[in-house]
KEKE-3310 file (N, C-alpha, C; in steps of 0.2 Angstrom, whole numbers, plus 5000, padded with zeros to 4 digits):
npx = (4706:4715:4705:4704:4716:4716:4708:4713:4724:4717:4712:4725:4728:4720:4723:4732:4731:4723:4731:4742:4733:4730:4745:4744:4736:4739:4754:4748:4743:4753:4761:4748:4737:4734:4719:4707:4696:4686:4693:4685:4668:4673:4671:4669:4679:4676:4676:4674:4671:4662:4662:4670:4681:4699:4713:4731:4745:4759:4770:4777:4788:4789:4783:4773:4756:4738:4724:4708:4696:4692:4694:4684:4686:4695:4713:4726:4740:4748:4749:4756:4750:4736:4733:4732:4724:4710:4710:4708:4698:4689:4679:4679:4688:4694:4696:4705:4726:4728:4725:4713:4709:4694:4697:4710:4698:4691:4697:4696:4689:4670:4667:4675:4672:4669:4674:4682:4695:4709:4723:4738:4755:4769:4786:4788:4775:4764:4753:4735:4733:4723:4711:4710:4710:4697:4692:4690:4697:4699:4711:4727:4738:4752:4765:4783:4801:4809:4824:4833:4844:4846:4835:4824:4823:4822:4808:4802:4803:4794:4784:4779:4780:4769:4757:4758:4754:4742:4737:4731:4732:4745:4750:4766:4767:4779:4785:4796:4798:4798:4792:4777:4765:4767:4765:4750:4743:4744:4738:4727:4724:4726:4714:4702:4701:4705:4705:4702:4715:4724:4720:4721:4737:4744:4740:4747:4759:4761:4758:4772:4782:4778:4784:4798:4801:4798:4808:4821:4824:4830:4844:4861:4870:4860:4854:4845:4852:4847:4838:4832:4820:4817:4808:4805:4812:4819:4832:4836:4838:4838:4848:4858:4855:4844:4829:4817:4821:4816:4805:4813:4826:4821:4816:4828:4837:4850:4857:4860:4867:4880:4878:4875:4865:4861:4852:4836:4828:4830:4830:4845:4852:4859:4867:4866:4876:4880:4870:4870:4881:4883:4872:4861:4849:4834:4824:4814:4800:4796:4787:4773:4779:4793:4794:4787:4800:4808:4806:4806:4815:4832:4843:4840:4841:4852:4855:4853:4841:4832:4832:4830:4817:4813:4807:4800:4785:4780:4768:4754:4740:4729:4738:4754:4763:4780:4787:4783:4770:4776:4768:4757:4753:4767:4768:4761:4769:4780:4777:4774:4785:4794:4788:4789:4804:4809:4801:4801:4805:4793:4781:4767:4751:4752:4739:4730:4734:4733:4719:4715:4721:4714:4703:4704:4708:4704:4690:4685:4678:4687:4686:4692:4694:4699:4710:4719:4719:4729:4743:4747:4752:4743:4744)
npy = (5066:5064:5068:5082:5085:5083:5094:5104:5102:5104:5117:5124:5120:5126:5140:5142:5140:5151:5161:5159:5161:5175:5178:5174:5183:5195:5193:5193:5203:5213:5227:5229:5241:5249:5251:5258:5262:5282:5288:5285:5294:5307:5321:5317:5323:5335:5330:5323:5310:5294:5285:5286:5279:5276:5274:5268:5272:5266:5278:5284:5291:5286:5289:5289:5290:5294:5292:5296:5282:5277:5289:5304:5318:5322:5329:5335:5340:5345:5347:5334:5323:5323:5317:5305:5303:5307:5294:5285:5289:5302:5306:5310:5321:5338:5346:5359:5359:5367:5377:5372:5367:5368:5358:5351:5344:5337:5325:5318:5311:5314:5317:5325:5340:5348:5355:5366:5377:5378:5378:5376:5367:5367:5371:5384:5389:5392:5387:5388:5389:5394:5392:5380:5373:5378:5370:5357:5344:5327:5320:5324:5321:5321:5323:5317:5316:5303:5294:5291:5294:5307:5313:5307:5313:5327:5324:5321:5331:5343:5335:5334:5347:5354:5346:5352:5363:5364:5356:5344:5328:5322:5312:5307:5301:5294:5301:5296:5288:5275:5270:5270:5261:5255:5268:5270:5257:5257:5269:5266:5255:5263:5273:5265:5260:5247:5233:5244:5251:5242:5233:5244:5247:5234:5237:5248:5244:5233:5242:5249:5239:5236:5244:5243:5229:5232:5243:5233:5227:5235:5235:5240:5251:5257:5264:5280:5298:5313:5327:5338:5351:5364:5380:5394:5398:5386:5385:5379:5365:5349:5336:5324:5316:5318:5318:5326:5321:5309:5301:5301:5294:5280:5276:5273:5282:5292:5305:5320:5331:5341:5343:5347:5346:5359:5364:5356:5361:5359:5362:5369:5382:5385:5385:5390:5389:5374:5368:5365:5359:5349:5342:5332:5319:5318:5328:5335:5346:5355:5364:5372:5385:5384:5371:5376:5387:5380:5372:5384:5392:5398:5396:5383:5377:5366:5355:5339:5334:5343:5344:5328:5330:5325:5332:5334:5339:5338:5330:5337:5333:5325:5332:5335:5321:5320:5328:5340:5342:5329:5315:5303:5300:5299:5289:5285:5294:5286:5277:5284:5290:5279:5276:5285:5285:5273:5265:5255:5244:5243:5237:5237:5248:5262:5272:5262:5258:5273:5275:5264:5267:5276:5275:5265:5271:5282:5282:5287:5287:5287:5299:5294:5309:5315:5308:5308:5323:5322:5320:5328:5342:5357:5368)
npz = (5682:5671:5660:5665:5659:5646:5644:5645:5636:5625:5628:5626:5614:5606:5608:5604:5590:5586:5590:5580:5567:5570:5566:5553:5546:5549:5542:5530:5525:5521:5513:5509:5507:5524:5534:5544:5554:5560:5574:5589:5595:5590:5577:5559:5546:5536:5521:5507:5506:5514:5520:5532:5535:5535:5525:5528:5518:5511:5499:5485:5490:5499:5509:5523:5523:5527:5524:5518:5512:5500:5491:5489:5482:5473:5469:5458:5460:5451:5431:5429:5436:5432:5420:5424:5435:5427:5418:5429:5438:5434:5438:5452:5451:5456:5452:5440:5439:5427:5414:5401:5386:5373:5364:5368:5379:5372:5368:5384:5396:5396:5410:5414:5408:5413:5427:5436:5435:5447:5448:5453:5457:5448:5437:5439:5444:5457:5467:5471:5486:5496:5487:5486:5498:5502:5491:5500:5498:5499:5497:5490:5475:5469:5458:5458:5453:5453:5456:5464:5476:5482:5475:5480:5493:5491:5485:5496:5505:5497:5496:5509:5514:5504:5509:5523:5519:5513:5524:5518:5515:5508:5492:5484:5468:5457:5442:5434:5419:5413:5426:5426:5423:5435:5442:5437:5443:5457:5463:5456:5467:5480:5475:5477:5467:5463:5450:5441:5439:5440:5426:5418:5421:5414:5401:5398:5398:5391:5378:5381:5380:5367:5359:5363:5359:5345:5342:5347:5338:5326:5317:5325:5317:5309:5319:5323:5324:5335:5337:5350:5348:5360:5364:5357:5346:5343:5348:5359:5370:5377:5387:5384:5396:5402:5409:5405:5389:5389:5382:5370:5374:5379:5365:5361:5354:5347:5355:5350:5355:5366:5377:5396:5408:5417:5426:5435:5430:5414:5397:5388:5382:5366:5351:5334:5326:5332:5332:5319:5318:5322:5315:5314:5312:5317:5318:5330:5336:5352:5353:5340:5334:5336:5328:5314:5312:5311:5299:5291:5292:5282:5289:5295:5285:5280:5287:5290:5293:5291:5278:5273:5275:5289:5300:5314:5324:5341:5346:5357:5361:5372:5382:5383:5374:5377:5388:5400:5405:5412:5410:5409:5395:5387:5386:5373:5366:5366:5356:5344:5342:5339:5329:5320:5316:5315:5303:5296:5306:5317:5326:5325:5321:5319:5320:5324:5337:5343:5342:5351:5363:5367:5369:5379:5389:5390:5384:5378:5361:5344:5327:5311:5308:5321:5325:5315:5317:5327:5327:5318:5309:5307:5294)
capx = (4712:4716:4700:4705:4722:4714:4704:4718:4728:4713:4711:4731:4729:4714:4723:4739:4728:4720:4739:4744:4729:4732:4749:4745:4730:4745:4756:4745:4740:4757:4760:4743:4736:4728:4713:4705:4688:4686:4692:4679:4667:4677:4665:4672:4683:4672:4677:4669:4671:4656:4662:4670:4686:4704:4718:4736:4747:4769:4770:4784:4794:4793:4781:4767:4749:4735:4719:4700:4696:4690:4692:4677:4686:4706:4714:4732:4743:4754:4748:4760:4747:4729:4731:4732:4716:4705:4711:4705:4692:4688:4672:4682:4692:4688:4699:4712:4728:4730:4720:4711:4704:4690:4699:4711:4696:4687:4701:4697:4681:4667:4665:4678:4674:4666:4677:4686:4704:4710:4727:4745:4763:4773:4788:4788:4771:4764:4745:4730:4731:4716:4705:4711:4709:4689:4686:4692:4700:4700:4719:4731:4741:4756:4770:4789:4805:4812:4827:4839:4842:4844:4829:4816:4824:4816:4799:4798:4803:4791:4775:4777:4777:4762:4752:4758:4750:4734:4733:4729:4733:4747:4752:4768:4770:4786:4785:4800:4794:4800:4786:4771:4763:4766:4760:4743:4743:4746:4736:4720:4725:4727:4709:4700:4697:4710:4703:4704:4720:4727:4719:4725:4745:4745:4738:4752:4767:4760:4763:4779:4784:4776:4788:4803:4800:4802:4816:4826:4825:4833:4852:4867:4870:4854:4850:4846:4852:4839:4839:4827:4823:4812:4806:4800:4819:4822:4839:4835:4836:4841:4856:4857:4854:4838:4822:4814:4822:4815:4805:4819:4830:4816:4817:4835:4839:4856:4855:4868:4870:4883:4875:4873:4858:4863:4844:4831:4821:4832:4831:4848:4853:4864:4868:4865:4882:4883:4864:4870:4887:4879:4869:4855:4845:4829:4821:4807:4801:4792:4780:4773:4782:4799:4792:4788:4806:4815:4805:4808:4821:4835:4849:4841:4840:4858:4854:4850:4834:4827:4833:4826:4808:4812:4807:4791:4783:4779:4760:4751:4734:4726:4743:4761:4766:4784:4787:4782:4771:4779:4762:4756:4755:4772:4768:4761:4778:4786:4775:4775:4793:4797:4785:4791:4809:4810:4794:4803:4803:4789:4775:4762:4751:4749:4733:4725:4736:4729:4711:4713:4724:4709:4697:4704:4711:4698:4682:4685:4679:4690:4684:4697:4699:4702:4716:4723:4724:4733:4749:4748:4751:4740:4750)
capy = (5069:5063:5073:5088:5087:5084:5098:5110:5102:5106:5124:5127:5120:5132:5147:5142:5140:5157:5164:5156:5163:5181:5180:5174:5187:5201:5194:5192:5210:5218:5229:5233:5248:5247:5253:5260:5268:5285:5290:5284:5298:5315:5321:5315:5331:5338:5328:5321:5302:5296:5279:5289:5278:5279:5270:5269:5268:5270:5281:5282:5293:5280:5292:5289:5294:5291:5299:5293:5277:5276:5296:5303:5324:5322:5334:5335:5345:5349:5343:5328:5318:5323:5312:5297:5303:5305:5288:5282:5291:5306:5309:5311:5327:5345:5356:5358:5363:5373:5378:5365:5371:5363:5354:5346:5340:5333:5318:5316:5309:5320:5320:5331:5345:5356:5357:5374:5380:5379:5381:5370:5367:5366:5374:5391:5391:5392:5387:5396:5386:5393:5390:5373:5371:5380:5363:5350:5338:5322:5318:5327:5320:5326:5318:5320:5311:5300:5290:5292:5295:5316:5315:5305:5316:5334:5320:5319:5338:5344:5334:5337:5355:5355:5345:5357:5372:5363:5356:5339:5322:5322:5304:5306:5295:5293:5300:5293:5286:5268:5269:5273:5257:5255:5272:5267:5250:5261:5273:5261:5253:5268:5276:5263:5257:5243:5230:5248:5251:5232:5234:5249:5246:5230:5239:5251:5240:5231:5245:5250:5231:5235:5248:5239:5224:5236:5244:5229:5223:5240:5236:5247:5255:5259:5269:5287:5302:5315:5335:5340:5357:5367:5386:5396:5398:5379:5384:5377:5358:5344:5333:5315:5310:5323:5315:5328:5318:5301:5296:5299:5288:5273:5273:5271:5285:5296:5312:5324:5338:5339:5349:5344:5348:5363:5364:5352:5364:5358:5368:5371:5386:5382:5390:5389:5384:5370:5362:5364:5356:5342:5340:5327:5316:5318:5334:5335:5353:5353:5368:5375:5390:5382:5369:5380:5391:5375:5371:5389:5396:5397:5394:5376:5370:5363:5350:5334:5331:5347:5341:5323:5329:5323:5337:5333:5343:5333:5330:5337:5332:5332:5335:5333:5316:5321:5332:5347:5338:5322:5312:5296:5299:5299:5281:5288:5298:5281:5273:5290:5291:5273:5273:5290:5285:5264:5262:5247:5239:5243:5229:5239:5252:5269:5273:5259:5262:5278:5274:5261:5269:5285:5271:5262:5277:5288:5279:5291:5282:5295:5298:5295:5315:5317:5302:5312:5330:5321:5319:5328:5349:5363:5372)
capz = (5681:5663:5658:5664:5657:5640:5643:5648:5629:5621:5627:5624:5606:5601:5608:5599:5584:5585:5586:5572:5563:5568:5563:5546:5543:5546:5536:5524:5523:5521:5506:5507:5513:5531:5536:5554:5557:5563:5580:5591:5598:5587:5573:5553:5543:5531:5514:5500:5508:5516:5526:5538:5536:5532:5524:5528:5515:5508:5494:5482:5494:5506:5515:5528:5522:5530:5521:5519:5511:5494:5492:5483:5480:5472:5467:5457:5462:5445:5426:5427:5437:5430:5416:5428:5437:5419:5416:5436:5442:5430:5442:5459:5451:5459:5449:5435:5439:5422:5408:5398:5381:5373:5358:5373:5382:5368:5371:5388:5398:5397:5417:5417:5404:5418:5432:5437:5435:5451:5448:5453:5460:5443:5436:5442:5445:5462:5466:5476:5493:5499:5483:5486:5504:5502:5490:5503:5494:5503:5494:5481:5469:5468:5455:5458:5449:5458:5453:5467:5485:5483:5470:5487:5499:5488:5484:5502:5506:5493:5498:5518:5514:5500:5515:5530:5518:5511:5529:5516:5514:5499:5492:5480:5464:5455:5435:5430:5413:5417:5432:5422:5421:5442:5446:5438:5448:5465:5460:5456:5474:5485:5477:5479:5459:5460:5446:5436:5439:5435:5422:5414:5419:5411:5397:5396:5400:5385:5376:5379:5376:5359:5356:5365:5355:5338:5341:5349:5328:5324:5320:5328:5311:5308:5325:5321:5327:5336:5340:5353:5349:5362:5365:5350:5341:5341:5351:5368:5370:5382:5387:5383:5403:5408:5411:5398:5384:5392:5377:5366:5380:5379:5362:5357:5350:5347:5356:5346:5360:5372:5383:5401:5410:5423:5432:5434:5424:5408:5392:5390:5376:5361:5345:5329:5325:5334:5330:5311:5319:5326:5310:5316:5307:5316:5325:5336:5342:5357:5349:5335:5333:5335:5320:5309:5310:5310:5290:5287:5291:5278:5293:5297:5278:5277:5292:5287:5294:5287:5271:5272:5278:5295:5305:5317:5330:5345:5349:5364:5363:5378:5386:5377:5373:5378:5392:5401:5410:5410:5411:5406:5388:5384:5381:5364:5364:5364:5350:5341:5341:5336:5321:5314:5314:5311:5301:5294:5310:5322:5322:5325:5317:5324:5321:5328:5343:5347:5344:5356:5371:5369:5371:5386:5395:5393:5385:5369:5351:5342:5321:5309:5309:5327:5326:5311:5321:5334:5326:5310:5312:5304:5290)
cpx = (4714:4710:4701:4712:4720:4710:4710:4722:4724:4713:4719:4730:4725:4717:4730:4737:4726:4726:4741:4740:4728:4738:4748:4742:4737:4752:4754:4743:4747:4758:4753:4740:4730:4723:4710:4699:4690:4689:4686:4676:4671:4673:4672:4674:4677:4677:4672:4669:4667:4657:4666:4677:4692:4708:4725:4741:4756:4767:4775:4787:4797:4788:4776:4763:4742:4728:4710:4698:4691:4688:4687:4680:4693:4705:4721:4733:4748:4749:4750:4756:4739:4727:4730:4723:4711:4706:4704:4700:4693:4682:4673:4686:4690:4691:4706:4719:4732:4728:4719:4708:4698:4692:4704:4707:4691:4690:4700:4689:4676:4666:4669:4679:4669:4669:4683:4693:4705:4719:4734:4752:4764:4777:4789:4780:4768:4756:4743:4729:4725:4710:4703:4707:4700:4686:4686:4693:4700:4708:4719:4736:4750:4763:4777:4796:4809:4818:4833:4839:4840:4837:4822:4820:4821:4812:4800:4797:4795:4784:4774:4775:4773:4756:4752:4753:4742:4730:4728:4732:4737:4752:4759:4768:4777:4783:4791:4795:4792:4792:4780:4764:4763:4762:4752:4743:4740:4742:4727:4719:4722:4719:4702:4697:4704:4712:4706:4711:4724:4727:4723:4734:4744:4743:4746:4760:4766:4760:4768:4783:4784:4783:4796:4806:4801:4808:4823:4828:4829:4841:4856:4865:4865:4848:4851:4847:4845:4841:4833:4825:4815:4814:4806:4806:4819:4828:4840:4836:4839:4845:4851:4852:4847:4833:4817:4814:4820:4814:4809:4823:4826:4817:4824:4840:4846:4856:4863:4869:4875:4885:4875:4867:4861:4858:4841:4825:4823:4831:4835:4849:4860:4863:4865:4869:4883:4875:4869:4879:4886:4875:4864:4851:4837:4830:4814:4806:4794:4786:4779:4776:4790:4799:4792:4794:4807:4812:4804:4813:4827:4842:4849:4840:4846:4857:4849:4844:4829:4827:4831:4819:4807:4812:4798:4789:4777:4770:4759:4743:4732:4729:4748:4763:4775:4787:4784:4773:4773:4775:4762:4757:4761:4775:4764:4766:4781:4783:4776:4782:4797:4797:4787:4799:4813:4803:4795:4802:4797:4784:4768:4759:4745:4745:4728:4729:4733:4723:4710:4714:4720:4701:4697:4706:4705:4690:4681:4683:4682:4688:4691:4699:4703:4709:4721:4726:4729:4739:4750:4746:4747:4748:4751)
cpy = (5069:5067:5081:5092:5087:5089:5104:5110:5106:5114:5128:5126:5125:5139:5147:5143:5146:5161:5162:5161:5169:5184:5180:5179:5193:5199:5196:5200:5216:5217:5229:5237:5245:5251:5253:5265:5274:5287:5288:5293:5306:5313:5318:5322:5332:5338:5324:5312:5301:5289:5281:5284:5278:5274:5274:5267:5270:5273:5282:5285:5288:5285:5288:5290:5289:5296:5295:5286:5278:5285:5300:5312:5321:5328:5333:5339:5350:5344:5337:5322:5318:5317:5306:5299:5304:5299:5284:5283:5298:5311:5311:5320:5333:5350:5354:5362:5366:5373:5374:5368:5363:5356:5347:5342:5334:5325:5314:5316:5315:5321:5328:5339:5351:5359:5359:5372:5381:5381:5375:5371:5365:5369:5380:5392:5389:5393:5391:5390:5390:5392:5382:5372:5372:5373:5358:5345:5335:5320:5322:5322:5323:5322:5321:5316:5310:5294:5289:5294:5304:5315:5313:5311:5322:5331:5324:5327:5342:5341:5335:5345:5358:5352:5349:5363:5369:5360:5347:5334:5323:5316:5307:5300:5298:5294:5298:5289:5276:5266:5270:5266:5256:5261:5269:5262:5255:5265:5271:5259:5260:5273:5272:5260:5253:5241:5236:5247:5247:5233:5238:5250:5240:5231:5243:5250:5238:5236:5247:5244:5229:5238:5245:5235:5224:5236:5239:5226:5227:5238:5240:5252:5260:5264:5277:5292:5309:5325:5337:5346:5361:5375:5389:5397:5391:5377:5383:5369:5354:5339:5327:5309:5316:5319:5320:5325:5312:5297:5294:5291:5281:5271:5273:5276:5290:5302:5314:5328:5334:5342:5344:5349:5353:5365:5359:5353:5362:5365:5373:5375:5384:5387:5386:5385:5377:5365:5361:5357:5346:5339:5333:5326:5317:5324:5334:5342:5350:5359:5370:5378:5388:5376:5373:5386:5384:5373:5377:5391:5395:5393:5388:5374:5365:5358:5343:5331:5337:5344:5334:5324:5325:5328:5336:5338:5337:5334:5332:5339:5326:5333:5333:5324:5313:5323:5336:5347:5331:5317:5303:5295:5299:5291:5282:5293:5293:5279:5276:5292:5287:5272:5279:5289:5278:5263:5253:5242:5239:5238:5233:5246:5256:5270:5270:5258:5266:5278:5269:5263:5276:5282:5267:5263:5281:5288:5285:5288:5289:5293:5299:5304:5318:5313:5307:5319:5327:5325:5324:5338:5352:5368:5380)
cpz = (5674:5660:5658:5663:5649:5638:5641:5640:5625:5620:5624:5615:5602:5602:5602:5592:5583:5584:5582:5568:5562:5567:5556:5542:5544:5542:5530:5519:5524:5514:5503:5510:5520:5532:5543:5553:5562:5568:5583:5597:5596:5580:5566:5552:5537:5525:5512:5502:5512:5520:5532:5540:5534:5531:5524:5522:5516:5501:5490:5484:5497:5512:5519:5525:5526:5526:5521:5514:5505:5491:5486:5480:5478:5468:5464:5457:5454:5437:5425:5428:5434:5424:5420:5429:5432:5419:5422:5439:5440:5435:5450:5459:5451:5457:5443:5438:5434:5417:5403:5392:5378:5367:5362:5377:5380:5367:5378:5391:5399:5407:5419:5414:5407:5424:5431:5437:5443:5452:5452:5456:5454:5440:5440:5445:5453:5466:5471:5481:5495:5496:5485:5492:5505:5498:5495:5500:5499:5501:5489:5481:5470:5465:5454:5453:5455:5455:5458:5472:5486:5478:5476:5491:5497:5486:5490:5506:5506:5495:5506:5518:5511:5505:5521:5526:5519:5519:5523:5515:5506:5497:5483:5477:5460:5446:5432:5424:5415:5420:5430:5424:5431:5445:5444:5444:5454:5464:5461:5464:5480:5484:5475:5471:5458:5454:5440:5434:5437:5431:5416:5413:5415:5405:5393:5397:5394:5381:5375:5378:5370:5357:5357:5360:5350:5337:5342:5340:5325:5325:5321:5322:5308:5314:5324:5327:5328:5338:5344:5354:5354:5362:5357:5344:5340:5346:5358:5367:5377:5383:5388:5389:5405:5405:5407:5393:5386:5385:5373:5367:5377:5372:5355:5353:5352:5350:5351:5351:5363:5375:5391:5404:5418:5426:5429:5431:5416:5404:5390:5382:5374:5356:5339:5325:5328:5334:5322:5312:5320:5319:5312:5312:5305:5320:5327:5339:5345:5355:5342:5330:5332:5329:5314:5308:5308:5301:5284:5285:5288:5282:5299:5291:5276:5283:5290:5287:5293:5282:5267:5274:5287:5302:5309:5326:5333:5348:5356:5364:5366:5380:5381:5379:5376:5383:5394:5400:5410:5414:5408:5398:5385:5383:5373:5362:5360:5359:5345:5337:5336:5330:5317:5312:5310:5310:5299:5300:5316:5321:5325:5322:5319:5325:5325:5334:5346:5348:5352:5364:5370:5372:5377:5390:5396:5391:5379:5361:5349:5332:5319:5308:5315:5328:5322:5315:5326:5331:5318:5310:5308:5298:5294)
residu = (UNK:UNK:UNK:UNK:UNK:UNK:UNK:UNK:UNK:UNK:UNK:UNK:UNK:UNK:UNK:UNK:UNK:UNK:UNK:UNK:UNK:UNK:UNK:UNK:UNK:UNK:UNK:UNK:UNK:UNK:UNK:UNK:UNK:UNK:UNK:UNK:UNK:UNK:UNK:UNK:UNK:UNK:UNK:UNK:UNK:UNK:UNK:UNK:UNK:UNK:UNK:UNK:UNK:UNK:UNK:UNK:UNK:UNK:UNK:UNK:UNK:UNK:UNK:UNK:UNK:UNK:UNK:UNK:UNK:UNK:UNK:UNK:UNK:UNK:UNK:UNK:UNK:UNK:UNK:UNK:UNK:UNK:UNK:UNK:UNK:UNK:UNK:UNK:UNK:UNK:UNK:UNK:UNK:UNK:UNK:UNK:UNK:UNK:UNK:UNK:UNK:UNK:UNK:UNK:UNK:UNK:UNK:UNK:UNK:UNK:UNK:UNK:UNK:UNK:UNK:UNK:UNK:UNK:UNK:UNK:UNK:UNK:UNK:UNK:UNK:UNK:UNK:UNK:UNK:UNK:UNK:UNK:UNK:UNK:UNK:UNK:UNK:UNK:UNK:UNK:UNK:UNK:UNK:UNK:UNK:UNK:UNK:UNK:UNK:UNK:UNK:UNK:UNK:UNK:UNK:UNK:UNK:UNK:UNK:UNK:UNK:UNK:UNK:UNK:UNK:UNK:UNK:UNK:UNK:UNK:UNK:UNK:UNK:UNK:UNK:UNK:UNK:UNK:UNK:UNK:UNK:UNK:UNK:UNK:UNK:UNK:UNK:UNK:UNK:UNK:UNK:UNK:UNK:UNK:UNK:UNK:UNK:UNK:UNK:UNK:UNK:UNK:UNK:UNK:UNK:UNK:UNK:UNK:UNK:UNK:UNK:UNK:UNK:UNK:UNK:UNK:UNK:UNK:UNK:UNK:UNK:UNK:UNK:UNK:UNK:UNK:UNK:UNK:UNK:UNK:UNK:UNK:UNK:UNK:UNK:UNK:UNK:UNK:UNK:UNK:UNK:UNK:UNK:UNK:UNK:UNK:UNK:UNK:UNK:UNK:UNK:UNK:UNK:UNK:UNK:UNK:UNK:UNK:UNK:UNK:UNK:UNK:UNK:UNK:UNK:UNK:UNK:UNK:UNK:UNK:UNK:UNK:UNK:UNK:UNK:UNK:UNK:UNK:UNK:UNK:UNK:UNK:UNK:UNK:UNK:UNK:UNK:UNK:UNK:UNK:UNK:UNK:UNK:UNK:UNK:UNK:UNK:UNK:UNK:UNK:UNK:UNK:UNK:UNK:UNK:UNK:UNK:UNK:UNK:UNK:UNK:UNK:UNK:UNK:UNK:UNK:UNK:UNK:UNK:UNK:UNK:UNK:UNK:UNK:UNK:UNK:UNK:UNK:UNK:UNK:UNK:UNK:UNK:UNK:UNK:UNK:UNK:UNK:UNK:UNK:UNK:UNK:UNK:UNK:UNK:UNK:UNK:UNK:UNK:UNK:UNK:UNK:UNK:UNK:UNK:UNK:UNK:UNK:UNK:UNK:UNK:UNK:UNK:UNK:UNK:UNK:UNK:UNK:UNK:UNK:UNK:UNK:UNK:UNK:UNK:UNK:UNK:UNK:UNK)
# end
């Protein structure tokens, strides 16, 4: 009798054990994406993944996805996120969504200086869902700003409808600037190159902590004011709080407008009178053509930072440092920024800067002339 009541402890104690053990294995595995084989007996979908299984994950909406497990085609849907995947898996990418010249791709890993224009969601622009859908991408990309409840609620709109058309798997990330260094992470995680990914944000966090770390030395008095001037006059710019001026934001600087941003597309129009009114210390065009009026034209020479030499046209090689798309690199916005305005206090030194985030992003040794055309315009 006593034997078979020790028998009976024993078997309760083992089961009790095993529940225990499958509680702690699903705690254990929250917050990270889950995983499930196939359907059993229904053929695989015809994508570029070859294990035949899928992971579940959250997305920066907050959405659902569910897609193939270490996906071997991606695709991004707008320019904002392509830089992330050059960074990540440069050999996973099956299309550009917008014209790549060869001088831009000489920055970026050769795997990618042969694959086709396919075309994108950005702006006004409006891509070729069937080109797309003929590659089969195993997952798109697709980066939104998110900072607030009505901002995920048009994420979350905006990728359910870009997957009802493509009929694909589409995983938001959040481009707020801030987030940079997370979306890598998530990013590494969700296509199966964690370690990368690790890697790489702790890289880029550690940059913007360089610049952080500058500018916090910058006393009040000493904080410059800044003009942002985009489209080919110069007389377009952006309000203090829009997410196109981020880098500015990040690094401390005075906006002079007192503009408000009346679309999401920014780029609100001003006068002439009222940049010259505003007088700003520093300007930044966002092209060429708006640079060179602004160190021509006779009716910006009375503004201060014509007149101090402090007029710079914002780098965009392989993509703009700044905005439009508002990519990864506007972590060399923020370095970029810091050191052209408080030389005096940044503790680091640009150039070896950019060698290095061309060498750990994308495996570029760059020569000191290509470091020089970064930043440095053509007359």
């Amino acid at each position: 009798m006593k034997k078979q009541i020790r028998n009976r402890l024993t078997a309760l104690l083992l089961a009790a054990s095993l529940i225990a053990l499958c509680l702690l294995t699903a705690c254990g595995n929250q917050g990270q994406p889950s995983e499930s084989p196939s359907p059993s007996g229904s053929a695989p979908a015809e994508t570029g993944s070859t294990t035949g299984e899928t992971i579940t994950i959250t997305d920066m909406a907050g959405r659902t996805v569910t897609f193939p497990k270490n996906p071997e085609k991606v695709f991004s849907s707008s320019p904002a996120s392509e830089a992330w995947l050059c960074a990540l898996v440069p050999e996973r990418m099956i299309g550009w969504a917008n014209t790549m010249t060869d001088e831009q791709l000489a920055y970026y890993p050769e795997e990618v200086a042969d694959i086709p224009l396919v075309g994108g969601w950005y702006g006004y622009t409006e891509g070729n869902a069937e080109g797309i859908i003929t590659m089969a991408p195993d997952v798109v990309i697709q980066a939104e700003y998110i900072v607030d409840e009505e901002d995920k609620a048009a994420a979350i709109q905006s990728c359910d409808e870009l997957e009802q058309k493509l009929g694909t798997p589409v995983i938001c990330v959040n481009y707020d600037l801030k987030e940079i260094p997370e979306v890598t992470r998530l990013l590494g995680q969700w296509l199966g190159v964690e370690e990368r990914g690790s890697e790489l944000a702790d890289y880029l966090q550690g940059e913007l902590d360089k610049v952080s770390e500058s500018i916090a030395k910058v006393p009040a008095e000493e904080v410059v004011s800044y003009y942002y001037a985009e489209d080919a006059s110069g007389l377009m710019t952006e309000s203090a709080d829009s997410f196109h001026a981020a880098v500015f934001s990040f690094c401390g600087l005075n906006c002079v407008t007192d503009v408000t941003m009346s679309s999401f597309m920014g780029k609100e129009q001003v006068s002439m009178e009222q940049v010259i009114n505003w007088n700003p210390e520093y300007i930044f065009a966002f092209s060429k053509p708006a640079y060179d009026a602004i160190r021509s034209d006779a009716a910006w020479s009375g503004i201060q930072a014509v007149k101090d030499g402090n007029v710079y046209l914002c780098p965009s090689a392989p993509q703009s440092w700044y905005d439009r798309s508002p990519n990864p690199l506007r972590v060399l916005g923020c370095l970029y920024t810091a050191a052209m305005c408080y030389p005096d206090y940044v503790t680091y030194d640009l150039d070896a800067e950019l060698a290095e985030f061309f060498e750990t992003m994308y495996g570029r040794t760059l020569t000191e002339e290509q470091i020089y055309a970064l930043y440095q315009p053509e007359a």
